[in-house]
C-alpha positions in Angstrom: 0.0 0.0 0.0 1.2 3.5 -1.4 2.6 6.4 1.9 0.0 8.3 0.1 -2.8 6.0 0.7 -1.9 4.9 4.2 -1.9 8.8 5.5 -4.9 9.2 4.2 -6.6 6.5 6.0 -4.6 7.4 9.0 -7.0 10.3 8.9 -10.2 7.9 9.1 -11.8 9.7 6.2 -15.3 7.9 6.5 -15.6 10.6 9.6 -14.6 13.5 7.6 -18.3 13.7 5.8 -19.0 15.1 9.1 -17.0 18.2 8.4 -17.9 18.5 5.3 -21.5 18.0 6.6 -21.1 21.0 9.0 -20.2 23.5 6.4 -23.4 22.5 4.0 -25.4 23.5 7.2 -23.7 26.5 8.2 -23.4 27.9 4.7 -27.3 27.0 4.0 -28.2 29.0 6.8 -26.4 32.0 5.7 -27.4 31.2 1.9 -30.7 31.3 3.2 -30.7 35.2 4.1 -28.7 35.8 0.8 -25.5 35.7 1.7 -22.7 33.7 -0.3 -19.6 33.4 -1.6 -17.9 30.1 -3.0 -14.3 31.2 -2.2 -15.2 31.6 1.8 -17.2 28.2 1.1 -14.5 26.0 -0.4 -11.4 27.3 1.8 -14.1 27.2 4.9 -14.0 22.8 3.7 -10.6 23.2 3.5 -9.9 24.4 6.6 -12.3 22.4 8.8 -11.1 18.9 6.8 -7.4 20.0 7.9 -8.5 20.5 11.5 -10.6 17.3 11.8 -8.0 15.1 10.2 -5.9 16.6 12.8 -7.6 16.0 15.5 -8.1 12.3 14.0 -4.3 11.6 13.5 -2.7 13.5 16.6 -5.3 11.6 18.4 -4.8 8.5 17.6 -0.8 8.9 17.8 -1.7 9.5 21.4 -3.9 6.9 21.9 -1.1 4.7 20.6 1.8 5.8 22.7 -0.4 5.4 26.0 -1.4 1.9 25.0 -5.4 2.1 24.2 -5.4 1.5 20.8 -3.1 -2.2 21.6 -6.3 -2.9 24.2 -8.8 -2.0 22.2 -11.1 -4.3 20.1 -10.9 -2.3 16.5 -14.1 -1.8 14.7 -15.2 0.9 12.1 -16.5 3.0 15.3 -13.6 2.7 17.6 -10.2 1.9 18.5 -8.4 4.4 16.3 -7.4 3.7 12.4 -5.6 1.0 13.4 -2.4 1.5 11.1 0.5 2.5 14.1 -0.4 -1.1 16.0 0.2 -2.9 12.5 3.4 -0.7 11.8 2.2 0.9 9.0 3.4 3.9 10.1 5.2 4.9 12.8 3.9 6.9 15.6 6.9 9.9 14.5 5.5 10.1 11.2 1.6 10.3 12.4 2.2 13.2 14.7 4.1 14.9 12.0 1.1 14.4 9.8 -1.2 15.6 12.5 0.6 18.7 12.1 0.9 19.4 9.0 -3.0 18.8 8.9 -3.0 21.8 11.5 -0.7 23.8 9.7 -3.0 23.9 6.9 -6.2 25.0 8.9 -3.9 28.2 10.0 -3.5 30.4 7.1 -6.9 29.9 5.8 -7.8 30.9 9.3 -5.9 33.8 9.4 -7.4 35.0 6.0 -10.7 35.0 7.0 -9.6 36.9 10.6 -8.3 39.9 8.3 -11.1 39.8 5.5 -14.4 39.1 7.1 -14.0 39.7 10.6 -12.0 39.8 14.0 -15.3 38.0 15.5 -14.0 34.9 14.2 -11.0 34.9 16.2 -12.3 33.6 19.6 -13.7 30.6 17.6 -10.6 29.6 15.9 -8.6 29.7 19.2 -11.2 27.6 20.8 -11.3 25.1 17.8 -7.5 25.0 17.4 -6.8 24.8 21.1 -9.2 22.1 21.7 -7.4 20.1 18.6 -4.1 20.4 20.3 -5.1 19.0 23.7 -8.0 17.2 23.5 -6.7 13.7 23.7 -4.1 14.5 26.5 -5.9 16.7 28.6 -9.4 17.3 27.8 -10.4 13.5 27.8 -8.6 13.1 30.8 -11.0 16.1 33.0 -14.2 13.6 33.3 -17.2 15.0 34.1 -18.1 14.9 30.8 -15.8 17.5 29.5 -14.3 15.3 26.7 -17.1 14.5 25.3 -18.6 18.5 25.7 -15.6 19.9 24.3 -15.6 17.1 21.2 -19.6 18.2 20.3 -18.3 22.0 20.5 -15.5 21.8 18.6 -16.8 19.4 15.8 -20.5 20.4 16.2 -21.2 23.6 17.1 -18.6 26.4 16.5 -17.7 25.2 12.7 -21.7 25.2 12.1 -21.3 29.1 13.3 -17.8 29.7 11.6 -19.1 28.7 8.3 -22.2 30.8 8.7 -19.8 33.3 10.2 -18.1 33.6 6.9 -20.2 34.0 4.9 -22.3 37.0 7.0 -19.4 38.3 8.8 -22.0 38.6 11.9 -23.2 35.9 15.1 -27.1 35.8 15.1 -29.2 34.4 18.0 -31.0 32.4 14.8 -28.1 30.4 14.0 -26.8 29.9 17.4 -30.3 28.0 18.2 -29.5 26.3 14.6 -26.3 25.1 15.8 -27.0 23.3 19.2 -28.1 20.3 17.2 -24.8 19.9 15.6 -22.9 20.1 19.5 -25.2 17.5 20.9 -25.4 15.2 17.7 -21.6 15.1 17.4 -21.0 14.7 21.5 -23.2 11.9 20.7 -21.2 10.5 17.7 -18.5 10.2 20.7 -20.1 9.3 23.4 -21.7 5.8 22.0 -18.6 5.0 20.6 -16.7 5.1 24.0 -18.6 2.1 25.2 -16.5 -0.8 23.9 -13.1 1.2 24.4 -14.4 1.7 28.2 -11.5 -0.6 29.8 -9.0 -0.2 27.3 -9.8 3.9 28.1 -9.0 3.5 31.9 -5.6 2.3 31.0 -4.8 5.2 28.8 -5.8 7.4 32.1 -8.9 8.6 30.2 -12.0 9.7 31.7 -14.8 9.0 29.8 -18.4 9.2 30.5 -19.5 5.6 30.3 -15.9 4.8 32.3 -17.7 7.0 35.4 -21.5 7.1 35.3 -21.6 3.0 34.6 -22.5 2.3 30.9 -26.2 1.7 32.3 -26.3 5.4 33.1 -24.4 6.4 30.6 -26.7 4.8 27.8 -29.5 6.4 29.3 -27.4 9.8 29.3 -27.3 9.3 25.4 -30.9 8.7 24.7 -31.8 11.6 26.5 -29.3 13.6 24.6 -30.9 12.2 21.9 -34.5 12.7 22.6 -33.3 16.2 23.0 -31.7 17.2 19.8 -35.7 16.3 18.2 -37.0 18.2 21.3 -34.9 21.1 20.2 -35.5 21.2 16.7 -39.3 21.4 17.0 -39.2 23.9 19.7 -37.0 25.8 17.3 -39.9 25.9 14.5 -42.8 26.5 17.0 -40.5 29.8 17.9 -39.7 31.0 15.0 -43.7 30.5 13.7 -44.8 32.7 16.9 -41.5 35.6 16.0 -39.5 34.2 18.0 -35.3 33.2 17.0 -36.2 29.8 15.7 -35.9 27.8 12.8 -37.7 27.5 9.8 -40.6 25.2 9.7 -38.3 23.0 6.9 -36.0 22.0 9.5 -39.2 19.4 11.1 -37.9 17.3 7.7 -34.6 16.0 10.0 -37.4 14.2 11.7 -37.2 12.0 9.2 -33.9 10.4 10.8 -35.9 8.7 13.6 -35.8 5.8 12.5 -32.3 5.5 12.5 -32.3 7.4 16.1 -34.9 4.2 17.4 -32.1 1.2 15.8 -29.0 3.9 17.7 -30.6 3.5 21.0 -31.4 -0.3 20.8 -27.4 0.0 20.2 -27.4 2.2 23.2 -29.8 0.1 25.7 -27.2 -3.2 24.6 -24.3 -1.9 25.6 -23.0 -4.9 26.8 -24.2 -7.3 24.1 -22.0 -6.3 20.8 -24.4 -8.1 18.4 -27.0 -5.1 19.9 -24.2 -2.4 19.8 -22.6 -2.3 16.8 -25.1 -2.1 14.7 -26.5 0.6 17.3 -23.0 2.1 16.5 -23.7 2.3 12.6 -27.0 3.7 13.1 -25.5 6.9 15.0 -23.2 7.9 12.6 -26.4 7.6 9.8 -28.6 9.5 12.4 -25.8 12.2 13.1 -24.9 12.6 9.5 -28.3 12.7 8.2 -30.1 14.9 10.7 -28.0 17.5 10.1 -27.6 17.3 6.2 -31.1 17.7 6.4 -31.4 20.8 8.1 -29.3 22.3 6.0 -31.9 21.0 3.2 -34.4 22.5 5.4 -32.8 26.0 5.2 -32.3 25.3 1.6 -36.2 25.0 1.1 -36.8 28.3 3.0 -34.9 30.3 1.0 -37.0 29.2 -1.9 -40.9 28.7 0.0 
């Protein structure tokens, strides 16, 4: 297998759609009150894909050097990309990588700073803090905070930042449209910590289902879930009586419930991997989908 093709799965690009995700929905929301501009929407993919391939890769050279990922049982949802156990690259050239993936966020970051607006900044340093020490120190806080800072970093602020870009302003509107994409994406985390909950305790992480019990902790995530629906329909009913809302097109991510129903089953089996896995699956469909689709939804209100 070609360098080229191992550093790019190194990356785990099958969780990248998320970022690319999160800027369809930001942007549609600021295409939605007219404004757009395909420069600040391409280097806005750009820049997001570096971070989150990042994140990915400096994480996972973490996870390696502290022993998780040689506990871990691999699957598609966890336990890392799996190439640094097989020695398919070494953990010196996947931290280098990491960087480099940084290193491209930065200038593109710094362009729209000095063009659109100095309002960005807090986000960036935020979002590229939280990159640098998630895995060593932010997963290590408990209490949740890992798996707060993950939704806000990959769900929330880049939502904002892409609508930021395009606007140049913050409105209380797409703050409210946002929150979805922080819980979905704490979410996307926080099932997928289940079946690395041992091999976490050893890498001196301190993971939600590691100190509520995963019986609590599945609960946690179906009420997290139940939420994000809760949200979304409160949104519309307050923007239909003038309220900061969103518009009634967003009540089509309802359509993801199914796959919300098969990601709790996951959820509520936590301890039976024939019940989780595919629960696993599921809430990276859900996750994906529910926000695509209210980016559709902003999409249609521009145009009904």
């Amino acid at each position: 297998m070609s360098k080229v093709k191992l550093y790019f799965l190194e990356t785990r690009p099958h969780y990248l759609i998320l970022s690319l995700i999160l800027v369809f929905l930001g942007t549609a929301m600021a295409w939605s009150e007219g404004s757009f501009s395909w420069l600040s929407t391409v280097l806005a993919l750009i820049g997001l894909v570096a971070l989150h391939a990042s994140v990915n890769v400096i994480n996972d050279y973490f996870d390696y050097k502290s022993g998780i990922d040689l506990a871990v049982n691999r699957s598609p949802f966890n336990g890392g990309s799996g190439l640094l156990p097989a020695g398919q690259l070494t953990a010196r050239q996947a931290l280098a990588f990491g960087l480099i993936c940084f290193a491209v966020a930065v200038p593109i970051g710094v362009y729209f700073v000095l063009t659109v607006g100095w309002g960005l900044l807090p986000l960036l340093f935020v979002g590229g803090l939280s990159v640098l020490i998630y895995t060593q120190h932010l997963t290590k806080v408990g209490h949740g905070v890992g798996e707060a800072a993950a939704g806000l970093g990959l769900g929330t602020l880049p939502v904002l930042g892409a609508y930021f870009v395009q606007t140049g302003v913050y409105t209380w509107p797409a703050v409210i449209a946002s929150i979805p994409s922080g819980i979905l994406v704490c979410n996307l985390l926080f099932l997928n910590e289940f079946p690395d909950a041992e091999a976490d305790v050893k890498g001196g992480r301190k993971t939600l289902p590691m100190q509520m019990g995963k019986r609590n902790a599945s609960r946690l995530y179906i009420g997290l879930t139940i939420m994000v629906y809760v949200w979304i329909v409160g949104g519309v009913v307050a923007r239909l009586y003038g309220w900061p809302g969103l518009p009634v097109w967003a009540l089509g991510a309802l359509l993801t419930l199914p796959l919300a129903l098969k990601a709790i089953k996951g959820a509520e089996g936590y301890d039976n991997p024939a019940r989780l896995m595919p629960g696993m699956a599921a809430n990276v469909m859900f996750i994906l989908a529910t926000q695509a689709l209210l980016g559709v939804g902003y999409i249609g209100a521009h145009f009904i």
